[in-house]
N, C-alpha and C positions, 0 to 999 in steps of 0.2 A: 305203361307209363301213365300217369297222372294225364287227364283229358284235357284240363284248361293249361298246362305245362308244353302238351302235343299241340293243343291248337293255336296257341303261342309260337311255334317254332314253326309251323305251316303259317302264318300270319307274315313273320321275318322273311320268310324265303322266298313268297311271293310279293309279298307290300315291294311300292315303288315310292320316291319323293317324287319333289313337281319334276323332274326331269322326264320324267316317262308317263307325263299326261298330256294327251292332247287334244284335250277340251278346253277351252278359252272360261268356259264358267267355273269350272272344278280348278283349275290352274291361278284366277284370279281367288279362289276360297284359299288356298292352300298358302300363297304368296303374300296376299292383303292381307288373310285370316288369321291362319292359323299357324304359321311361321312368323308370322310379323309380332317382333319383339319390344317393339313398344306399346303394344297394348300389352297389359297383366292384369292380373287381379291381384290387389294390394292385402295382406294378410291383415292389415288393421280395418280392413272394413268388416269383417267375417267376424259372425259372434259368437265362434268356440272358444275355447277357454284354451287351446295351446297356438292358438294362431299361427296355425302354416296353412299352409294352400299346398292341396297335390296336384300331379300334375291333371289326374281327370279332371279336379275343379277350373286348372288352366283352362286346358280343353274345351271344356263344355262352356265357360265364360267367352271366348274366347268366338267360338262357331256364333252363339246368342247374339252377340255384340256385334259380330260382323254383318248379321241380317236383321237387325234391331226389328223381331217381330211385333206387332202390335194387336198382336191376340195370343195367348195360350191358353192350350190344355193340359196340364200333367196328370197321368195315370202311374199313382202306387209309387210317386216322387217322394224319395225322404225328406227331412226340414234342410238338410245344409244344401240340397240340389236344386230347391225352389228357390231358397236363399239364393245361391249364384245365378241363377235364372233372372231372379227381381236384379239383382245387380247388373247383370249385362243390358238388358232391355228393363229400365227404371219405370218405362211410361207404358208400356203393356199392359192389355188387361189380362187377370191372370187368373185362370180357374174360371172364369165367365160364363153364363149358359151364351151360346153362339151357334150360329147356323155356319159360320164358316171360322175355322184357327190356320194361322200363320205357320203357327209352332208346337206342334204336339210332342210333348217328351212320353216317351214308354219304360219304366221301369222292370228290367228284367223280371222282378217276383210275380211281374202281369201276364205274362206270356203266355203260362199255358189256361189263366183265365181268360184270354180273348176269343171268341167263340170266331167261326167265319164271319155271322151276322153282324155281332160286334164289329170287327173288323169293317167291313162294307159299311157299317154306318159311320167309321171316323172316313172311311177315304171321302165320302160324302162330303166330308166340311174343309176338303180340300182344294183349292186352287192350285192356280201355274204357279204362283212363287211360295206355295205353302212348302214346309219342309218338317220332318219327323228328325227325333233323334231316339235310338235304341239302345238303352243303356244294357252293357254288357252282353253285348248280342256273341259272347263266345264261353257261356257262365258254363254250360252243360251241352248237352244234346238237343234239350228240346228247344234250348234259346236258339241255337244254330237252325234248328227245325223252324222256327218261327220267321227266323231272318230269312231262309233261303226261299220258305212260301211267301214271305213280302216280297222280296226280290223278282220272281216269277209273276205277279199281280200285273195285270197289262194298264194300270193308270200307273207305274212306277216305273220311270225313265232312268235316274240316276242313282246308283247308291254309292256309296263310300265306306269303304269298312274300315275304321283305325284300332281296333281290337279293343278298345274301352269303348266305342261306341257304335253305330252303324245311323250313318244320316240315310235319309230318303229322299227323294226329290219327284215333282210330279212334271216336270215341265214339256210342256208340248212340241217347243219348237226343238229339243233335242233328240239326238239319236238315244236310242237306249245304250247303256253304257255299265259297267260297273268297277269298281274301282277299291285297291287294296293297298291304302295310302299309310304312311306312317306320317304320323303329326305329335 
């Protein structure tokens, strides 16, 4: 069977919605965040030429805005991912050299170019309330490979995996946790 088709259907069988989380911070992300239907991202804002929004761009719009970060880094982001990025957090700096990011996005093509050292150097510009997002953390193997060595990483508390993305969380005052949400 097709591998991203399998880990789809291993995604469905586990994922849970906010009824089966019981974290007070993940359960407010899910409820305010990313079920909350009044926020969207407007198709006339977006500068492609057929003007829809899918639902990753919901998504990822959507997670941004709820943590209105005020620092990013993207790694290996295509133009429409930055785009929704600029659009959720308008006042963010964005690409910046910085000693610390709020919001680091990881494009899946990056994956197997992140060395450990690499790696050890972005957790570095991490804080309590920093947070990653992993695009496509179920593309292949070795994306999976990569997510599950973040996962294991002893400064990573919280993940979330919604099968378009895998968030990270660094936070101290949590138990460690991990989580296979559909959003």
């Amino acid at each position: 069977m097709n591998f991203r088709i399998q880990s789809y259907l291993q995604f469905l069988w586990h994922s849970k919605n906010e009824h089966g989380v019981h974290s007070p911070f993940v359960f407010l992300l899910l409820t305010q965040g990313l079920y909350n239907k009044k926020v969207r991202l407007a198709a006339d804002t977006l500068s492609n030429p057929n003007k829809s929004v899918s639902k990753k761009q919901q998504l990822l719009y959507k997670i941004v805005r709820y943590f209105e970060p005020k620092s990013i880094l993207t790694i290996g982001a295509k133009a429409s991912e930055i785009e929704v990025i600029r659009l959720g957090s308008p006042k963010a700096g964005l690409d910046i050299d910085n000693t610390l990011y709020h919001f680091i996005f990881i494009h899946s093509d990056e994956f197997t170019t992140i060395t450990n050292e690499r790696l050890e150097q972005l957790l570095k510009t991490t804080e309590n309330d920093s947070f990653w997002i992993l695009e496509n953390i179920h593309a292949n193997r070795a994306a999976e490979s990569f997510w599950s060595n973040l996962k294991s990483n002893p400064k990573v508390t919280v993940t979330i995996d919604t099968f378009h993305f895998g968030l990270v969380f660094f936070r101290k005052e949590q138990v460690e946790e991990h989580f296979i949400l559909r959003a």
